[in-house]
LOZA-299310 format. One record per atom (N, C-alpha, C): residue number from 0; residue in three letters; x, y, z. Coordinates in steps of 0.05 Angstrom, whole numbers, plus 5000, padded with zeros to 4 digits. Example, Ala and Ser with C-alpha at 12.3 -4.5 7.8 and 13.67 -1.06 7.14 Angstrom:
% residues 2
i / aa / X / Y / Z
0 / ALA / 5264 / 4886 / 5156
0 / ALA / 5246 / 4910 / 5156
0 / ALA / 5264 / 4934 / 5156
1 / SER / 5257 / 4955 / 5142
1 / SER / 5273 / 4979 / 5143
1 / SER / 5258 / 5001 / 5157
***
This chain:
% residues 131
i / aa / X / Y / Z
0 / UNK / 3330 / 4236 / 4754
0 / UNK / 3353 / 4252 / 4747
0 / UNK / 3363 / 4266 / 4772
1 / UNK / 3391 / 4268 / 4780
1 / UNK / 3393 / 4279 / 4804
1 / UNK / 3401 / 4309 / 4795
2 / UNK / 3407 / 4320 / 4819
2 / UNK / 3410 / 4349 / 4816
2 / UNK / 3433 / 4355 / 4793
3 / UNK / 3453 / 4346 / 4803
3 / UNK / 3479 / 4355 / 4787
3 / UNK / 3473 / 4355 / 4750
4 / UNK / 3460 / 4328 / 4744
4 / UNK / 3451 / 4322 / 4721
4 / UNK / 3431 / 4343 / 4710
5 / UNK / 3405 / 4355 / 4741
5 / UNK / 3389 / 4378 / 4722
5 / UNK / 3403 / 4399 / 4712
6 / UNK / 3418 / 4406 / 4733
6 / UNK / 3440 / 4437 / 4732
6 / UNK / 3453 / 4429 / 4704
7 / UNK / 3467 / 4406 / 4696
7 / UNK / 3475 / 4404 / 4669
7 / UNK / 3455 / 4409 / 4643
8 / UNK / 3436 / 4394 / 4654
8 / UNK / 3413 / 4398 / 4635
8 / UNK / 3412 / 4432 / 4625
9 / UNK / 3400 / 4453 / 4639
9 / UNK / 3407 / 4479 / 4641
9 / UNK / 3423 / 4486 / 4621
10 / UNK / 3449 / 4481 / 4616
10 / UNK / 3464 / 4487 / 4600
10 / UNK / 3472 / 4470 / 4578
11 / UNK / 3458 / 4458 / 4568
11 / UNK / 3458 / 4431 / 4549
11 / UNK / 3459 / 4409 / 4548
12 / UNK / 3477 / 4408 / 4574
12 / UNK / 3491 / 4384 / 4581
12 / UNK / 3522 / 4382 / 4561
13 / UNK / 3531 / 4408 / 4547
13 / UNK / 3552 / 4400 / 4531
13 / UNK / 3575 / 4419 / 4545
14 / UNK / 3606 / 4409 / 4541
14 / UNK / 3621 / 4425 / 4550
14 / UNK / 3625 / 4451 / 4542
15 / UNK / 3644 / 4471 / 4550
15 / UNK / 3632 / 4500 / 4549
15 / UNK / 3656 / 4508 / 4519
16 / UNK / 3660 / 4488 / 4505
16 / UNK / 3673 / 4492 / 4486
16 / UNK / 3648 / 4494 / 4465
17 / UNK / 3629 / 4478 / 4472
17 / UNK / 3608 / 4478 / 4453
17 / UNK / 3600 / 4504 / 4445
18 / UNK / 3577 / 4498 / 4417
18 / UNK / 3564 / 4527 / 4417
18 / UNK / 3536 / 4526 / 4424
19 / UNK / 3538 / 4536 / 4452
19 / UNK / 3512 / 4530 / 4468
19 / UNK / 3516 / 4566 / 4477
20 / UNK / 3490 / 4574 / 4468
20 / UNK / 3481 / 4593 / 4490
20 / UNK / 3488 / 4603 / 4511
21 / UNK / 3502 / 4610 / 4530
21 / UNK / 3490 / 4609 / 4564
21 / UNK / 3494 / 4640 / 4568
22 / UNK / 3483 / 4642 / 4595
22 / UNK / 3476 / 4660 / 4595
22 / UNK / 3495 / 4671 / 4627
23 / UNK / 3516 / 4691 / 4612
23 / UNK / 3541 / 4685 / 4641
23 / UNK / 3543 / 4699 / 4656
24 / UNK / 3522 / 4721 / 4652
24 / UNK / 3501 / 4746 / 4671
24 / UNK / 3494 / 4745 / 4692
25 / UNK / 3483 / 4714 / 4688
25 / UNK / 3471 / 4702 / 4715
25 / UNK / 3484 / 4698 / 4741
26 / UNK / 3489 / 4693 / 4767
26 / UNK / 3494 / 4669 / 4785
26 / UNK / 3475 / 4654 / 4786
27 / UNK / 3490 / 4631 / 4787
27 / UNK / 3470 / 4604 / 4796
27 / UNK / 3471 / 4603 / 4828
28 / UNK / 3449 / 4604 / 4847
28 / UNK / 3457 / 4596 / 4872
28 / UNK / 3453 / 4567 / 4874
29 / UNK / 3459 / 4541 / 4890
29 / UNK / 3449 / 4520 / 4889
29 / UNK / 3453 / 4517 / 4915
30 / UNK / 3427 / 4502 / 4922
30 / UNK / 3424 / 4488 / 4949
30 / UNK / 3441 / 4466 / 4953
31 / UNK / 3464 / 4461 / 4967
31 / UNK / 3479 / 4433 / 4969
31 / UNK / 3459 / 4409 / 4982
32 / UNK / 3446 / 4427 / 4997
32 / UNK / 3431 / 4394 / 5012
32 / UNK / 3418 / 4381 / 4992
33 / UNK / 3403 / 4395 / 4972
33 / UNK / 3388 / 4385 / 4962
33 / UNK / 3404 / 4370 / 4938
34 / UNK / 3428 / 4363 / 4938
34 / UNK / 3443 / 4344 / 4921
34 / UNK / 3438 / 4321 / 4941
35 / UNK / 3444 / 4323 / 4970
35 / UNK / 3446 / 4300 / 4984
35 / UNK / 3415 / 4294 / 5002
36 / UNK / 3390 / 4300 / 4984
36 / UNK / 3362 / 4293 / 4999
36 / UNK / 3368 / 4267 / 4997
37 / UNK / 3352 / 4252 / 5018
37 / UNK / 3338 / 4224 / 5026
37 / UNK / 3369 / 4210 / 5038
38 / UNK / 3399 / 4225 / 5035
38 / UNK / 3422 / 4204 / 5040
38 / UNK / 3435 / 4213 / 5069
39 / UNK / 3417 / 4221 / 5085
39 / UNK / 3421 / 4237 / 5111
39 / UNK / 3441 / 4263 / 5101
40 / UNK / 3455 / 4269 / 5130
40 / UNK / 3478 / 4295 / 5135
40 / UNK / 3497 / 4288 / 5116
41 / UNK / 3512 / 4308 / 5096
41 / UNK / 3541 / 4304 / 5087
41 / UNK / 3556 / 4304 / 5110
42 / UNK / 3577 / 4287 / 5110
42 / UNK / 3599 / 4297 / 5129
42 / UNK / 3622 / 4312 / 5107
43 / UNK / 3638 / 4322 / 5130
43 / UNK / 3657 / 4342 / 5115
43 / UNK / 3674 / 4335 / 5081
44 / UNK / 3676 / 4304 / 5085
44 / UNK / 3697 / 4296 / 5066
44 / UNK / 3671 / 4300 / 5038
45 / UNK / 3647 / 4292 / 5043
45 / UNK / 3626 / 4300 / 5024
45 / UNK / 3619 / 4320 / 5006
46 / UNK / 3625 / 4339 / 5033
46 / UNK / 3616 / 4361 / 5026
46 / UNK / 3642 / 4380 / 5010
47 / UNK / 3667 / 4375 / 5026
47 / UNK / 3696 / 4386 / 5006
47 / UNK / 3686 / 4378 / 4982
48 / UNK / 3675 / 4352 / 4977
48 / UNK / 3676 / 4331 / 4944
48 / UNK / 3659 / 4346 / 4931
49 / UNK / 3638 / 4352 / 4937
49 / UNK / 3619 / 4376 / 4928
49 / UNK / 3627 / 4393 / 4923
50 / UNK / 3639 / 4407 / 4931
50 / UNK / 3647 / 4443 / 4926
50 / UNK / 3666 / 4443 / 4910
51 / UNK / 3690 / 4407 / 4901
51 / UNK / 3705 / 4413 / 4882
51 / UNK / 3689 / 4410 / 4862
52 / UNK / 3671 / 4391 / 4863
52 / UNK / 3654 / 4381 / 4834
52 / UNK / 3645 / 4405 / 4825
53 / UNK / 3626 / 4417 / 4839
53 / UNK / 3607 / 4455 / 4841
53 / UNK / 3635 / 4466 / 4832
54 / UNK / 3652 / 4474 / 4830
54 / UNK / 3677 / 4485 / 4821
54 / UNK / 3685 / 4485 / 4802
55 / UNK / 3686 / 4458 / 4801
55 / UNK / 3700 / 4447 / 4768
55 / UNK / 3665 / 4451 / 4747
56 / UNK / 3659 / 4448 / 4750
56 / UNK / 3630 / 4452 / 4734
56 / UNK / 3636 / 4478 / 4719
57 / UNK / 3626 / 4490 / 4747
57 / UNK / 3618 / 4525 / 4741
57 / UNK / 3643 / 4532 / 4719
58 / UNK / 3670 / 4525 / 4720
58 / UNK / 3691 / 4529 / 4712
58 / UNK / 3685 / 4530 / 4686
59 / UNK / 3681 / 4494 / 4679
59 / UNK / 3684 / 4492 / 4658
59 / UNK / 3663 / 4499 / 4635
60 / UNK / 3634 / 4507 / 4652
60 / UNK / 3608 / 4518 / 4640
60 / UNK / 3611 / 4551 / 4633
61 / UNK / 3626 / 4562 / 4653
61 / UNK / 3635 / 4583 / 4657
61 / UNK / 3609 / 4602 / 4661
62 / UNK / 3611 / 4595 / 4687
62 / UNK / 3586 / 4610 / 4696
62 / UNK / 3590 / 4621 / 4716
63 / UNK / 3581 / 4640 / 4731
63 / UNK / 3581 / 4647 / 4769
63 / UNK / 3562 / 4625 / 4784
64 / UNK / 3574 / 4618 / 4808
64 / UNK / 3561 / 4598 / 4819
64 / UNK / 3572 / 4600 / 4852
65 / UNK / 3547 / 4605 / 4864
65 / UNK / 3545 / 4604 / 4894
65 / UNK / 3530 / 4578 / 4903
66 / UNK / 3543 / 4566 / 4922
66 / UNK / 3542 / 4541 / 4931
66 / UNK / 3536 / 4550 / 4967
67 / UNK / 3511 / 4543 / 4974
67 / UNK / 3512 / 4538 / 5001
67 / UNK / 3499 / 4512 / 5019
68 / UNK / 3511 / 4505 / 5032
68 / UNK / 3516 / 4480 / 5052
68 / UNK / 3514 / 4490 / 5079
69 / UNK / 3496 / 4462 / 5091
69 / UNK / 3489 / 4472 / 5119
69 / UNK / 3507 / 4461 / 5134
70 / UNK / 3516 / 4463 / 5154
70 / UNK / 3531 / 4455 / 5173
70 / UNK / 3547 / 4475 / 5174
71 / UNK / 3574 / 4466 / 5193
71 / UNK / 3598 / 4484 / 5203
71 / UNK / 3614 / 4486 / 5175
72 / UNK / 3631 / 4509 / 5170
72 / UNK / 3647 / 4520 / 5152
72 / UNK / 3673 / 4488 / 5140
73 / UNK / 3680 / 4486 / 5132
73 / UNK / 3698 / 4461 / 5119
73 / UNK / 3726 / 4481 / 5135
74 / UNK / 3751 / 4465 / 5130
74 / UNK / 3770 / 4478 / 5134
74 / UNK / 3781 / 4489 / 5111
75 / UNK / 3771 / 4470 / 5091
75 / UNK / 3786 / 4489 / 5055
75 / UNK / 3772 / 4515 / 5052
76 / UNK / 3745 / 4515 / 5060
76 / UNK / 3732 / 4536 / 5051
76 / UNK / 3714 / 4552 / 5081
77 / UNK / 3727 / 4581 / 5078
77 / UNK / 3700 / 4590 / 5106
77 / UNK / 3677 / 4602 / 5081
78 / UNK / 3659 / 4614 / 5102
78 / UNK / 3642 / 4626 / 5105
78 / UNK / 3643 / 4646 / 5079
79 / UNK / 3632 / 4653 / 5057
79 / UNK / 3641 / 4670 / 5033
79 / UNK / 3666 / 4671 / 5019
80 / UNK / 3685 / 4652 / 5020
80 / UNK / 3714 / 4640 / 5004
80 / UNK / 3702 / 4636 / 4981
81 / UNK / 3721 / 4644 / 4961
81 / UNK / 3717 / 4628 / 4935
81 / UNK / 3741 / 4611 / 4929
82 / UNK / 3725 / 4584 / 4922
82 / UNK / 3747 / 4554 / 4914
82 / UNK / 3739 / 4558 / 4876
83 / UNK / 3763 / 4565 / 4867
83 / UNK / 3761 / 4562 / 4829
83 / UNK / 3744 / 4580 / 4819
84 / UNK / 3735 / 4596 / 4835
84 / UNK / 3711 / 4617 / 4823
84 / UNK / 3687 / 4615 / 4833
85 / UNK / 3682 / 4587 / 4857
85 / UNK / 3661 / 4586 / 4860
85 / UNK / 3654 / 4586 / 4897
86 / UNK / 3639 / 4621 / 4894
86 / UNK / 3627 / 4621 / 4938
86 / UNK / 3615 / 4598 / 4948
87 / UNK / 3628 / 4602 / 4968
87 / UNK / 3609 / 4585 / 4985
87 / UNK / 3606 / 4589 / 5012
88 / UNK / 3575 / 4590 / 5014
88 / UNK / 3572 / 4597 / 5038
88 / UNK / 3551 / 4573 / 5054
89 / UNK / 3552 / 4579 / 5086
89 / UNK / 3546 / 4561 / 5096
89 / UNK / 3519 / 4562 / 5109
90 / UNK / 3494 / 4552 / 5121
90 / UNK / 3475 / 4562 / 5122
90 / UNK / 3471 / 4572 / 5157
91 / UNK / 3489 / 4550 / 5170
91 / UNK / 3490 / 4553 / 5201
91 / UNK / 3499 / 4582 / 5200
92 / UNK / 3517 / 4600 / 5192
92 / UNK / 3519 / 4621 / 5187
92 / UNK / 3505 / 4640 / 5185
93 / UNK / 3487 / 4637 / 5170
93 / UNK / 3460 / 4659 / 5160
93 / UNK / 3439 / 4650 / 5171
94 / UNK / 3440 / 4629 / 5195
94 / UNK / 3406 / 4632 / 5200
94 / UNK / 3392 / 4597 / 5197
95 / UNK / 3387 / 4597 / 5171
95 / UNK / 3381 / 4563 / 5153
95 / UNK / 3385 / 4568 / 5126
96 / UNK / 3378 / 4539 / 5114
96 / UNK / 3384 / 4541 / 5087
96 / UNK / 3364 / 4560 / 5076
97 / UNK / 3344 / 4562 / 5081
97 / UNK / 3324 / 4591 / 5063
97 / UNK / 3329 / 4602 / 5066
98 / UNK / 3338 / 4619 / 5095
98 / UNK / 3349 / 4652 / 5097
98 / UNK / 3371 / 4653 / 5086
99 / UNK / 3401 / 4641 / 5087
99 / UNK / 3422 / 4640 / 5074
99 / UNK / 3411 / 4640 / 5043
100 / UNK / 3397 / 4629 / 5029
100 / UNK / 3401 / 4623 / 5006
100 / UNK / 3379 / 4649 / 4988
101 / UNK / 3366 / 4657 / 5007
101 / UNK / 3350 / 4679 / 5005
101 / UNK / 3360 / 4713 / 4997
102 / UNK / 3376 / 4708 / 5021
102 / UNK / 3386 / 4728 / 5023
102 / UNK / 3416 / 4730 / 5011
103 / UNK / 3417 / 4711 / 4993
103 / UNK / 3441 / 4712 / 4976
103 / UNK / 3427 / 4718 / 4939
104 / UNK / 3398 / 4712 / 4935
104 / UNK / 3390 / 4717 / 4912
104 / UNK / 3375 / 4741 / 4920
105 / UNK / 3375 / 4758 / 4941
105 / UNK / 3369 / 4787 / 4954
105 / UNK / 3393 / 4805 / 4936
106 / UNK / 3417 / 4798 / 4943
106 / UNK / 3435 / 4811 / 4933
106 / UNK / 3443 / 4818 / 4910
107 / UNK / 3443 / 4791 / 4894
107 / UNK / 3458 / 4781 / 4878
107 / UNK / 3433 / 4789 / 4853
108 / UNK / 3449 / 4807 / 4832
108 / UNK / 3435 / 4810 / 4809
108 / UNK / 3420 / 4789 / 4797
109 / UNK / 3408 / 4777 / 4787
109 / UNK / 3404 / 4762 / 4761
109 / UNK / 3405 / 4729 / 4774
110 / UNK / 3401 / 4728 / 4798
110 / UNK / 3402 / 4703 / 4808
110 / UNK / 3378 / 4687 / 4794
111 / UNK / 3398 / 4659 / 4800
111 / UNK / 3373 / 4633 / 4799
111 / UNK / 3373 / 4614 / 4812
112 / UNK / 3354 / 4611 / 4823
112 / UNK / 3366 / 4592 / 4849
112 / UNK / 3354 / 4559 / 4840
113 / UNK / 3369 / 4546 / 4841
113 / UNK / 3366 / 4512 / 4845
113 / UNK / 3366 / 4500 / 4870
114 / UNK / 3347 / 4487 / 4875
114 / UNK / 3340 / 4470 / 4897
114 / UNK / 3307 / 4461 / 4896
115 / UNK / 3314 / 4432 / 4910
115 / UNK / 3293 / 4421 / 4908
115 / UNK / 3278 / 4423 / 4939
116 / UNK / 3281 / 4439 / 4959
116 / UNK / 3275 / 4454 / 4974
116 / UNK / 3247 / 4466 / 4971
117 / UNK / 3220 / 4449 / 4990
117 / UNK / 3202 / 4472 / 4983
117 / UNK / 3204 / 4499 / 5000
118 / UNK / 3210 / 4494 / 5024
118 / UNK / 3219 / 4509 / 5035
118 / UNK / 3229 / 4542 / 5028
119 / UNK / 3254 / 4529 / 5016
119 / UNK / 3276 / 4551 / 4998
119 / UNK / 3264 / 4558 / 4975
120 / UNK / 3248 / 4545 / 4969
120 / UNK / 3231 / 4547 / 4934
120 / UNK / 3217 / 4571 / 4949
121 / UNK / 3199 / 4566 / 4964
121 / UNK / 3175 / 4586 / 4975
121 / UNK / 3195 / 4616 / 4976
122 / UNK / 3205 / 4615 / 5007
122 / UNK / 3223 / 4648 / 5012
122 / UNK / 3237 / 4660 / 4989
123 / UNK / 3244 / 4637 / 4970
123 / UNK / 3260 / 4649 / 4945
123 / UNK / 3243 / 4668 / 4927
124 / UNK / 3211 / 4661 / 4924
124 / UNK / 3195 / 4661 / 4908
124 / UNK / 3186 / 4681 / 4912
125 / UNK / 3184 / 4686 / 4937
125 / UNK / 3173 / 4715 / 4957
125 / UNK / 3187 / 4739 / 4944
126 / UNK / 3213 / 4735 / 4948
126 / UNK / 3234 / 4754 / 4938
126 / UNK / 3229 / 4762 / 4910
127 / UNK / 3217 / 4742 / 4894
127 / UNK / 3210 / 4753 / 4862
127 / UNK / 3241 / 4736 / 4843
128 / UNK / 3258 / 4720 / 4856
128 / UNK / 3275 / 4710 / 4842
128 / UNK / 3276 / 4695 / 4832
129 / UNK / 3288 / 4684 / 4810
129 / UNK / 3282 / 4662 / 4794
129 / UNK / 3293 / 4632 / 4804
130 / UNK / 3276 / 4608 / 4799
130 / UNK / 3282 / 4586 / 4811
130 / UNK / 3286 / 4572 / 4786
***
């Protein structure tokens, strides 16, 4: 099952017309790389395609959702922009993907972070936030 599919899982897997639970308290943070493990670097046009998909999701699940991606800033989106409701930030920015993604469920009330990152799993875990 890949990522996008677990994150659906999470919320039923049904559209947000359903009568499903969720819980809209939350932010979701999600690791982008870890959509694209084992398929090398996204390049930019990848990564735009990501942040609309992460967009239209959160939208239609209606959830808060922070999205961060490593590399340089896109030109649609910098560094903390929101595209449809959904941040995104970048990791070359903050450091790496654990410190960025760390120190975004530091802040952020009621975070949960997704990624298949042990890395990010570990520093996240330190913090006491939910994975």
């Amino acid at each position: 099952m890949g990522l996008i599919e677990t994150i659906q899982s999470l919320f039923g897997g049904q559209p947000a017309g359903a009568s499903v639970q969720r819980d809209t308290n939350r932010t979701y943070i999600v690791d982008g790389d870890s959509i694209y493990e084992g398929r090398g670097n996204a390049g930019p046009a990848e990564r735009a395609a990501l942040l609309q998909r992460m967009a239209a999701f959160a939208a239609r699940e209606k959830i808060q959702l922070q999205l961060v991606m490593s590399g340089r800033p896109l030109r649609e989106a910098a560094h903390g922009d929101e595209v449809n409701g959904t941040s995104v930030y970048y990791a070359e920015q903050g450091g790496g993907m654990a410190d960025q993604v760390a120190q975004l469920a530091q802040k952020t009330a009621r975070a949960v972070v997704i990624t298949s990152s042990r890395e990010v799993e570990q520093k996240v875990s330190a913090l006491g936030a939910r994975l």
